[in-house]
C-alpha positions in Angstrom: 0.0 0.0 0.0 1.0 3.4 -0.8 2.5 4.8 3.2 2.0 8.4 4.3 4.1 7.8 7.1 8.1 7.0 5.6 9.7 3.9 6.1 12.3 5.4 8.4 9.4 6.1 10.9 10.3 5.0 14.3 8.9 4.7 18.1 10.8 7.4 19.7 9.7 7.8 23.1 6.6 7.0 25.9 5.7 9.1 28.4 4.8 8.0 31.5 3.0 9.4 34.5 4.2 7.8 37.8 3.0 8.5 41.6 6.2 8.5 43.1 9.5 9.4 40.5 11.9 8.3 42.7 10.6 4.5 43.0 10.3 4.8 39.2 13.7 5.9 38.8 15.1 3.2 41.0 13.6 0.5 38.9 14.8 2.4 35.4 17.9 2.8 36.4 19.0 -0.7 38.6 16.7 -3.0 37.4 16.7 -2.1 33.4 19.7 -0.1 33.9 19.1 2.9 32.1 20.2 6.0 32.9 18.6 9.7 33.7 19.3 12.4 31.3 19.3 15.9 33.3 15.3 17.4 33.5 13.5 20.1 35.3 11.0 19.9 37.6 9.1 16.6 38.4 10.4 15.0 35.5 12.8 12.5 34.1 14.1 10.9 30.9 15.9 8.3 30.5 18.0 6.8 28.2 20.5 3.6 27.5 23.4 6.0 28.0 24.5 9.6 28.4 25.1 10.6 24.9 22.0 8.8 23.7 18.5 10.1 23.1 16.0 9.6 25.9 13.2 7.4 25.1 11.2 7.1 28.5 9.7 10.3 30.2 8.2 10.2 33.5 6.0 12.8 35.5 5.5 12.8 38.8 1.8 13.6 39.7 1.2 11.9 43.6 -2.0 12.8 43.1 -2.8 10.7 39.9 -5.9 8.2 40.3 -4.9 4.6 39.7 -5.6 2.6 36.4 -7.6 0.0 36.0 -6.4 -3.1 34.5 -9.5 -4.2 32.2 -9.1 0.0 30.8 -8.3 0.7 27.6 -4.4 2.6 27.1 -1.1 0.8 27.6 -1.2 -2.8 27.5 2.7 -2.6 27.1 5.8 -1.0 25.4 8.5 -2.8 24.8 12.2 -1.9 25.0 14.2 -3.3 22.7 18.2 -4.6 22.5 20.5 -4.4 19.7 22.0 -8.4 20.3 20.5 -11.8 22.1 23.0 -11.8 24.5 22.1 -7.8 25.6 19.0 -9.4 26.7 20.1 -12.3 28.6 22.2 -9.7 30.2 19.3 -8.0 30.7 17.2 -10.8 32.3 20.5 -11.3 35.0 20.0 -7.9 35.7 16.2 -9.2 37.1 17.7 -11.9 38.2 20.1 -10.2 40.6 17.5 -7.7 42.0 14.9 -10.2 42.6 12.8 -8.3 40.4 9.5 -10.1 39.6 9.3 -11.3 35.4 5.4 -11.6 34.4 6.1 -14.1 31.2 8.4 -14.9 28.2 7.9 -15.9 24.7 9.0 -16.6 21.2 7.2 -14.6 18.7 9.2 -15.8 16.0 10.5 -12.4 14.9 11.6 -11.8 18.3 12.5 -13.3 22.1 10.6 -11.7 24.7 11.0 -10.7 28.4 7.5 -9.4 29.7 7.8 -7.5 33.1 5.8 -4.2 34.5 7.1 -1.2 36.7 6.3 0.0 40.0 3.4 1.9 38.3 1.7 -1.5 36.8 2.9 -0.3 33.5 3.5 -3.4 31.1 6.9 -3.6 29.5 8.5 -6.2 27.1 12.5 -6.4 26.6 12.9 -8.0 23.4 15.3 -8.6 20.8 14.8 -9.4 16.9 15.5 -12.4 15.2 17.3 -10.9 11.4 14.6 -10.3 9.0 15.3 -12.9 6.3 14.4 -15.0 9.2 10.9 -13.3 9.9 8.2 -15.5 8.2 6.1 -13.5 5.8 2.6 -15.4 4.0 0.1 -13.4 1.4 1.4 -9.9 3.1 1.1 -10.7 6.9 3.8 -11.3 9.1 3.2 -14.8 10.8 4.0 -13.7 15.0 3.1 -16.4 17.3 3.4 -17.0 21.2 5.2 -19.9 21.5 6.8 -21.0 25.2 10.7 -19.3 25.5 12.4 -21.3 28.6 14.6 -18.5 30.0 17.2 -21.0 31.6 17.5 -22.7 28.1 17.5 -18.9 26.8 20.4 -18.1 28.9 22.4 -21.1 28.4 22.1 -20.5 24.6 23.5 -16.7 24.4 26.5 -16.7 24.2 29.0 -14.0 26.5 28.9 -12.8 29.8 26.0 -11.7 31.3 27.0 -9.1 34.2 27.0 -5.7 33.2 25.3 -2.7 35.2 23.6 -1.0 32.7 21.8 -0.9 29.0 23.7 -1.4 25.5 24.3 1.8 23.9 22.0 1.0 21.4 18.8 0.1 23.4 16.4 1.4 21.9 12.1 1.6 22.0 10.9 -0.9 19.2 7.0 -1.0 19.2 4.0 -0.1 21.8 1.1 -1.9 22.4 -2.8 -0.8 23.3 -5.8 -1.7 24.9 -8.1 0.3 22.2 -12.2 -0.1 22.4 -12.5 -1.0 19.0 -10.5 -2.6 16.0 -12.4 -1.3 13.1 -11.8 2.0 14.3 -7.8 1.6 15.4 -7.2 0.3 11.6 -9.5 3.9 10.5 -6.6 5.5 12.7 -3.4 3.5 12.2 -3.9 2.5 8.3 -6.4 4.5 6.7 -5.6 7.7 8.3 -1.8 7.2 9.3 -1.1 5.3 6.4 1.3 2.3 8.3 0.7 -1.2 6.6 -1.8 -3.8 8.5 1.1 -6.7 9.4 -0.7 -8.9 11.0 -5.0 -9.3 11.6 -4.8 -12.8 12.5 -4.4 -12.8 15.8 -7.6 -13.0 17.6 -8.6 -9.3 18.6 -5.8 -8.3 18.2 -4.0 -5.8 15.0 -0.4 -5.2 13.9 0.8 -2.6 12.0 3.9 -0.8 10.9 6.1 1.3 8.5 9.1 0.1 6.0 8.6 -3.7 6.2 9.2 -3.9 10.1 7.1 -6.8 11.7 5.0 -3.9 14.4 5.5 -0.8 15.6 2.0 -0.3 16.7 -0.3 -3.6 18.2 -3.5 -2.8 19.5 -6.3 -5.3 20.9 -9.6 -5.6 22.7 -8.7 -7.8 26.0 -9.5 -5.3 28.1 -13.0 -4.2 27.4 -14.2 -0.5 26.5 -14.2 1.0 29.7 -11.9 4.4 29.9 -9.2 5.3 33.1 -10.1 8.0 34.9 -8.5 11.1 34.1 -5.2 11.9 34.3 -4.5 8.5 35.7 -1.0 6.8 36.3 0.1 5.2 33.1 0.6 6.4 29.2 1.0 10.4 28.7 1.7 9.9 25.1 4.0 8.3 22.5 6.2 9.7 20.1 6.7 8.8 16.2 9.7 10.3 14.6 9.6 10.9 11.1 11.9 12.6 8.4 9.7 15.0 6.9 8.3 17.8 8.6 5.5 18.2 5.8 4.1 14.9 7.2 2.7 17.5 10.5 1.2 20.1 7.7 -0.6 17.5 6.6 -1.9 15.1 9.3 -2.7 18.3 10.6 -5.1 18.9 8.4 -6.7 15.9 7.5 -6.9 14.9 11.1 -10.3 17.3 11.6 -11.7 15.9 8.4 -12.3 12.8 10.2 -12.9 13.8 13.4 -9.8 13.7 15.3 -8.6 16.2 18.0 -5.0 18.0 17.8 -2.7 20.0 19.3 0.6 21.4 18.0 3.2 22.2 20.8 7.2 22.5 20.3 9.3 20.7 22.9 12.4 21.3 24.7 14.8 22.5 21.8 11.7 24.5 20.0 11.2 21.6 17.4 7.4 21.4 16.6 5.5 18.3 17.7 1.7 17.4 16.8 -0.4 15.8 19.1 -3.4 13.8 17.2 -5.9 11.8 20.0 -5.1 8.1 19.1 -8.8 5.6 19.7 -7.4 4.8 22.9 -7.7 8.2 24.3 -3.6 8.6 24.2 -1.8 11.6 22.9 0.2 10.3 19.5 3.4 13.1 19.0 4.3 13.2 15.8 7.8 15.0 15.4 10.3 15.7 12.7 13.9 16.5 14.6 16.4 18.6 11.9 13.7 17.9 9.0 13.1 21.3 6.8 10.5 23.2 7.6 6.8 22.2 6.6 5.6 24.3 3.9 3.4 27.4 4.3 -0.6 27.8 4.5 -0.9 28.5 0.3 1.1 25.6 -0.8 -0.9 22.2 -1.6 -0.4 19.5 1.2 0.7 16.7 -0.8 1.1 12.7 0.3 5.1 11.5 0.9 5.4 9.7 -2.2 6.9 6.6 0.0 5.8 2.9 -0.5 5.7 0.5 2.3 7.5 -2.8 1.4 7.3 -5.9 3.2 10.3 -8.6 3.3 8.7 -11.5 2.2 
């Protein structure tokens, strides 16, 4: 299908509200070992190393209401490690705290850790499998849950496993939401969005992506309909980074043509970032970092002549 959103479009960053930032910051930085990039104010963002981009914010609000779990929002985001052995490294890291690990799996693309924070807030550590690996049929990437024995896992990955912090290259690979409805998250992702459909298989569940990647984006219906109250702990937002700044002009305006709710806002260094309502209530922050600027109210808002392309 023809893509609005470029191949190179990537999960940037989640941002997280949290009832107390200094137990949140406790389990970012010893149990996932990540580390906190100077902030202001109530805040934190963290990152897999000093001179890397942040990719988890957290607010403190000790006020915030909890979330229920059957509530639509953040089923989980998942961090994501550039080699197999990062994440066995990662999982000694739990180990060695005593931290408490929720599940594992095989997707097939990938080996997953499933774990949540202090907060409840689900996260997966996962790493890929190479993509001439990932099985492709008729256009859909064919994920599956299949048992991953973690003991077999770490006997398997190869190199030592204590080390104190993150990879350099850690990185956020997809997010995943509880969302009321999946005819209406495919109106959103797909249709309005433009990322290809990967996988609609999976019962209630949807997967969808830019440039041939397996998901950046799952959402499902587990959880029911029923919204968190407002301003509750959990998901603030999620960022996509894309290359072209025209991509905001024109979400922009198309977003009000079918009904969906935007802000535009600049962030810490002044770059512009649009803020579209996703279906599960989230903020969605689209940003273009060092792209040219958008073009001007009289010029014609044009799509990214990009193509999405699956490796089959």
């Amino acid at each position: 299908m023809s893509a609005f959103l470029p191949d190179q479009t990537r999960i940037a960053q989640v941002h997280l509200r949290t009832r107390n930032l200094e137990r949140a910051l406790t389990f970012y930085s010893l149990v996932l070992g990540l580390r906190a990039l100077p902030q202001r104010g109530p805040h934190a963002l963290l990152a897999a190393g000093k001179n890397e981009p942040g990719f988890i914010l957290l607010s403190e609000d000790a006020n915030a209401a909890p979330r229920p779990s059957r509530s639509i929002g953040l089923y989980h985001f998942a961090v994501r490690y550039p080699r197999r052995q990062d994440l066995a490294r990662a999982y000694r890291r739990l180990q060695k705290t005593g931290y408490p690990v929720d599940g594992a799996a095989d997707h097939g693309v990938s080996e997953a850790i499933y774990l949540s924070d202090p907060d409840g807030n689900g996260i997966e550590l996962y790493v890929d499998r190479p993509r001439a690996q990932w099985p492709w049929r008729n256009g859909e990437i064919e994920m599956v849950t299949k048992a991953l024995s973690l003991e077999d896992f770490l006997a398997t990955a190869a190199g030592p496993f204590e080390t104190a912090t993150a990879p350099p290259q850690t990185d956020l690979g997809h997010i995943h939401l509880h969302v009321p409805d999946l005819p209406e998250a495919e109106r959103f992702y797909s249709n309005f969005l433009g990322l290809a459909v990967t996988q609609r298989s999976y019962p209630g569940a949807l997967f969808f992506a830019a440039g041939g990647y397996h998901h950046h984006v799952g959402v499902n219906v587990w959880a029911g309909k029923a919204a968190p109250p407002p301003d509750s702990v959990g998901l603030v937002s999620y960022r996509f980074e894309v290359s072209l700044a025209e991509i905001l002009y024109c979400l922009n305006h198309r977003a009000p043509l079918l009904g969906y709710e935007t802000r535009t806002e600049s962030d810490s260094d002044d770059a512009p970032v649009l803020k579209i309502r996703d279906p599960s209530g989230s903020w969605l922050e689209i940003q273009a970092p060092g792209a040219a600027p958008a073009p001007t109210e009289n010029e014609p808002c044009r799509q990214a002549e990009v193509t999405s392309t699956n490796d089959e």
